[in-house]
C-alpha positions in Angstrom: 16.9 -11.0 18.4 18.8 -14.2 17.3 20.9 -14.3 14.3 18.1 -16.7 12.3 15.3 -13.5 12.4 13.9 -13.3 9.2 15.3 -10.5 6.8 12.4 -9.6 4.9 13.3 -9.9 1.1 13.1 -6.6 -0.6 12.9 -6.7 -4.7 15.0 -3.4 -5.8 13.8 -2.8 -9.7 16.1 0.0 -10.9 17.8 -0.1 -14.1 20.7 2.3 -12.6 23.3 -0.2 -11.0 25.1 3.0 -9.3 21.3 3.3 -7.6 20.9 -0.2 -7.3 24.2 -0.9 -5.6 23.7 1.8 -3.1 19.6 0.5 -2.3 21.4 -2.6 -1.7 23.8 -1.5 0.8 21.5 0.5 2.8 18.8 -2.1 2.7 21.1 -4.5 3.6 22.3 -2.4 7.0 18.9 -1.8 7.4 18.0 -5.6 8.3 16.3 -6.7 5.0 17.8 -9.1 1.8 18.3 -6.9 -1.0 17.3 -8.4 -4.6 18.4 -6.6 -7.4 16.6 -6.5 -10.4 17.7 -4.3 -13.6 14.6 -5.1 -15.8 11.3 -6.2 -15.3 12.2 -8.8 -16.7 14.2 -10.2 -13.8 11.5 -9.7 -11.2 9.1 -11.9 -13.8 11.8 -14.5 -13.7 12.0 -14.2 -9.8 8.6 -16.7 -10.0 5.4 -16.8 -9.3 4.2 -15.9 -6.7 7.9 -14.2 -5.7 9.5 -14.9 -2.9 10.0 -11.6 -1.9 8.4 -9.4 0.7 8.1 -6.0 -1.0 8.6 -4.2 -4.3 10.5 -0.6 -4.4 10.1 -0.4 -7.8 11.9 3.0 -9.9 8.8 5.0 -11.8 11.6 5.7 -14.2 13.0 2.2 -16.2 14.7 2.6 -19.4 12.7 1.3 -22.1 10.0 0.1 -20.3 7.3 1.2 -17.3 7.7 1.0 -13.4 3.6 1.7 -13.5 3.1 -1.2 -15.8 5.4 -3.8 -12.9 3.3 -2.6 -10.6 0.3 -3.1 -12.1 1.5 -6.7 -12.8 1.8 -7.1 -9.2 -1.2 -5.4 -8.2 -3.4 -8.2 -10.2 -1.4 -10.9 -9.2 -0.4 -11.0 -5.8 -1.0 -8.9 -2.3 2.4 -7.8 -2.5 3.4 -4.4 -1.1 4.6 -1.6 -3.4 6.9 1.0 -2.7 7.6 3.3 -5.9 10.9 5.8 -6.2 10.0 8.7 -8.4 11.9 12.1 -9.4 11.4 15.9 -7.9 8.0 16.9 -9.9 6.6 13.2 -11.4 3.3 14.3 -9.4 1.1 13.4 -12.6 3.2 9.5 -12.4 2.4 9.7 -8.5 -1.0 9.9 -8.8 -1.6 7.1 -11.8 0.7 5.1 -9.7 -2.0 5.5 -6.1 -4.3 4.5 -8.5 -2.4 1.2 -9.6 -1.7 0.2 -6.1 1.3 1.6 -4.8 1.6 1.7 -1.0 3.9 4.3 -0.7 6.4 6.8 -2.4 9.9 7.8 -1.4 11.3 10.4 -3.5 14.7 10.4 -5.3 17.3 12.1 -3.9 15.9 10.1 -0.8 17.1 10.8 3.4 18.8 7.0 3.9 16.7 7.1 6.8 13.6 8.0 5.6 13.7 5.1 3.1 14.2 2.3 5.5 11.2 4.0 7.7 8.9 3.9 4.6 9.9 0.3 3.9 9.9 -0.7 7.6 6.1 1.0 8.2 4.5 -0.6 4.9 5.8 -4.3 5.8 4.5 -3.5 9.7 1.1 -2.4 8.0 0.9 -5.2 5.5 1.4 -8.1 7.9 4.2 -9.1 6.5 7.3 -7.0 8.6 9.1 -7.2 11.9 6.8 -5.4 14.3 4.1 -6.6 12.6 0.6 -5.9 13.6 -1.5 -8.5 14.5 -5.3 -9.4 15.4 -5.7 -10.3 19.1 -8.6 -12.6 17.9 -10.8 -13.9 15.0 -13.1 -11.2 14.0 -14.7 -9.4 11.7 -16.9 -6.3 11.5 -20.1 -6.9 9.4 -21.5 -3.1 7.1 -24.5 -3.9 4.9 -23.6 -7.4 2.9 -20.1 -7.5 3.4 -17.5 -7.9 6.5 -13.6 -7.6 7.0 -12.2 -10.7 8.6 -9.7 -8.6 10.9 -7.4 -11.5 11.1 -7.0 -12.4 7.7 -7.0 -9.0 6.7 -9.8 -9.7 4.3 -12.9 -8.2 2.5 -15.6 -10.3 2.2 -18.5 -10.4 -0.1 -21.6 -11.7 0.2 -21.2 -15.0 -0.8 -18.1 -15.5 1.1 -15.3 -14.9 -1.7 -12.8 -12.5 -0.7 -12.7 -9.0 -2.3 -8.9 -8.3 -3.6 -8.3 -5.1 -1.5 -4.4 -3.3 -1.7 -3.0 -2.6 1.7 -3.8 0.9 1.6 -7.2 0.1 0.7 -7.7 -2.3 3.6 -5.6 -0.4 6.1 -7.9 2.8 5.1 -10.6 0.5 5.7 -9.8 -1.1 8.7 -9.7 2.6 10.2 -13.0 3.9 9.1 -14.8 0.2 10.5 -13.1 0.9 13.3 -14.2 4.6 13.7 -17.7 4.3 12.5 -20.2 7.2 12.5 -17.7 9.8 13.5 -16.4 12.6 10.9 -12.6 11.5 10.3 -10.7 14.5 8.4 -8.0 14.1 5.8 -5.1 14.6 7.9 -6.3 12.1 10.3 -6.1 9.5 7.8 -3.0 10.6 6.0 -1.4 10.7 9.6 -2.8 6.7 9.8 -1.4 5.9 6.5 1.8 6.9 6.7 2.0 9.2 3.6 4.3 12.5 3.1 0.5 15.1 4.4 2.5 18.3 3.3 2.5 17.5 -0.2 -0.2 14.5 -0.9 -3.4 15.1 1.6 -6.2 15.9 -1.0 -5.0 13.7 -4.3 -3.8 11.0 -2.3 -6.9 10.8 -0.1 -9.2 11.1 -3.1 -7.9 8.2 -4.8 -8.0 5.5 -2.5 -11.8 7.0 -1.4 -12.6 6.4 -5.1 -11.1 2.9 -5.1 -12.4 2.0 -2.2 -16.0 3.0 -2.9 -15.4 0.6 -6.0 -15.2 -2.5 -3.9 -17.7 -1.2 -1.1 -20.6 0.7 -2.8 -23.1 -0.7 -4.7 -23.5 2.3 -6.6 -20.0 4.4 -5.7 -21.1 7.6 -6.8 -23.6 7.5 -4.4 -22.0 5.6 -1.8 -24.5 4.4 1.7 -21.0 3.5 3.7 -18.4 6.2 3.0 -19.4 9.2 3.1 -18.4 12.7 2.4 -18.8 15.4 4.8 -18.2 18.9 3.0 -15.2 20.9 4.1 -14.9 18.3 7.0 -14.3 14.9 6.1 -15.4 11.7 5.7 -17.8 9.5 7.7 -18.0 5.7 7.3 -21.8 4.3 8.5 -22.0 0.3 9.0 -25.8 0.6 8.1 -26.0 2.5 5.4 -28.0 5.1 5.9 
């Protein structure tokens, strides 16, 4: 790679400079262009949209609420998420899935594993090196709707796009993909990218519930995605 690759701007909203300063560093050897923001306030001031290329937002602000940024975000712009909580915030883990968060690291965090969180939700979100792209335009049609594969875009029927969150699409994308087969919860974990020891059933649950939002007529009893007792889930394009 030449010296001009892009280094994808990361947004580090952590009110603890000692934190800060060492999210900075690593990010920094990592390949990406740390900025630091201790408040909320200085990611609002960043502009809108932000010219940044991911959020790692601390669940944990002083004074104010990571949830609340990332809910900001989450309305506004199709901008990744990748929250830092604390050793036992599972009840803030689980309101943050449902706000949009694409991914958790938790704090004290392996160096490593940090940059391979960041590094896999910028590859999945279009928007990384090694990013994944669509060999061609098009789109798979279920009932009225159809994801344009290139775009990476829900579609209703009268053409306006569907906001979807990456996880939601990427979770999406898979079951299209895999139609009218039983896919089990550790399959799909395995295809997100989240921690399966200690997130499978919650984590799963919430973005089926989302996701049936956008998809389903009439989610709680959803024609597309479908649960399969003690097995899965199976997505039908029909809606049978």
């Amino acid at each position: 790679m030449s010296g001009s690759e892009h280094r994808p701007a990361i947004a580090i909203v952590d009110d603890d400079q000692d934190m800060s300063e060492t999210l900075s560093v690593l990010l920094s050897e990592g390949g990406f262009s740390p900025v630091v923001c201790s408040r909320i306030a200085d990611f609002l001031a960043l502009g809108d949209p932000p010219p940044i290329d991911l959020a790692l937002i601390d669940l944990r602000l002083r004074g104010e609420s990571g949830l609340e940024l990332a809910i900001h975000i989450r309305e506004r712009y199709p901008l990744p998420i990748v929250m830092l909580t604390g050793v036992g915030d599972e009840i803030d883990k689980i309101i943050g899935l449902e706000t949009g968060a694409d991914d958790y690291v938790t704090k004290p965090f392996n160096p490593r594993e940090l940059v391979a969180r960041i590094r896999a939700v910028l590859r999945r979100s279009g928007t990384g090196p090694g990013r994944v792209t669509a060999s061609s335009d098009i789109s798979i049609k279920f009932g009225d709707k159809h994801v344009d594969l290139k775009q990476r875009q829900l579609i209703d029927p009268n053409g306006d796009e569907i906001p979807l969150t990456n996880g939601e699409y990427r979770l999406l994308e898979y079951f299209l993909k895999n139609p009218d087969r039983v896919i089990t919860r550790p399959e799909l974990l395995q295809e997100l990218g989240t921690d399966m020891e200690r997130y499978v059933d919650r984590t799963i649950d919430v973005l089926i519930l989302r996701l049936r939002r956008k998809i389903e007529a009439v989610p709680s009893k959803p024609v597309h995605l479908q649960t399969r007792r003690s097995q899965g889930y199976v997505f039908q394009l029909n809606g049978q």
